[in-house]
N, C-alpha and C positions, 0 to 999 in steps of 0.2 A: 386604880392605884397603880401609879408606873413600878416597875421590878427594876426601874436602872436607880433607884434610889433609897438609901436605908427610910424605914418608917421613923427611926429615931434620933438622928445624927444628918441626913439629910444627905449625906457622903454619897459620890458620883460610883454605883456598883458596875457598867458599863468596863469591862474589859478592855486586854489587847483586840485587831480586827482580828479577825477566824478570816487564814490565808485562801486566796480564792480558789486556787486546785481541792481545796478542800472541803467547800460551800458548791462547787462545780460537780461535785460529787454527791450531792443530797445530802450530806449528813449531819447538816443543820435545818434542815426547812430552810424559811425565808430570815434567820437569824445573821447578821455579820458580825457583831462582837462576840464574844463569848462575856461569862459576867463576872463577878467578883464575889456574887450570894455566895453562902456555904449552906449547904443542903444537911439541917439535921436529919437524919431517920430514926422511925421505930421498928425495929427487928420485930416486932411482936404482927406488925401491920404494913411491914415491908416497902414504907415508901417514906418518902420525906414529910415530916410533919410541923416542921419551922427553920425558917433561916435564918442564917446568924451571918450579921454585918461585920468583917476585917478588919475596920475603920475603928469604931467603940465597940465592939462585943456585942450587941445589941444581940439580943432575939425577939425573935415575934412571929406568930404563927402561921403558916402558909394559908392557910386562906384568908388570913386577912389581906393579900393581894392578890386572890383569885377571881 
């Protein structure tokens, strides 16, 4: 399942590029864009557990593109 695209609306999640002084510096891996997901979390489990699409609202659960 690609992560540059909503599972519901199809909408292009692929960001601005991530400036290269800043990709020069490790602090993306091997990532160039940044993305447009929105990371829901659960406080209770301290990590993201679904993301929500910009474009239509959309949510859907992170591992369904894991």
């Amino acid at each position: 399942m690609s992560e540059d695209k909503c599972l519901l609306c199809d909408a292009d999640l692929q960001g601005e590029p991530i400036p290269k002084k800043s990709r020069d510096k490790g602090y993306y891996g091997d990532k160039t864009h940044f993305s447009r997901r929105i990371g829901i979390s659960d406080p209770r489990l301290d990590r993201i557990v679904e993301w929500l699409c910009p474009d239509c609202g959309g949510r859907w659960n992170r591992g369904d593109t894991e």
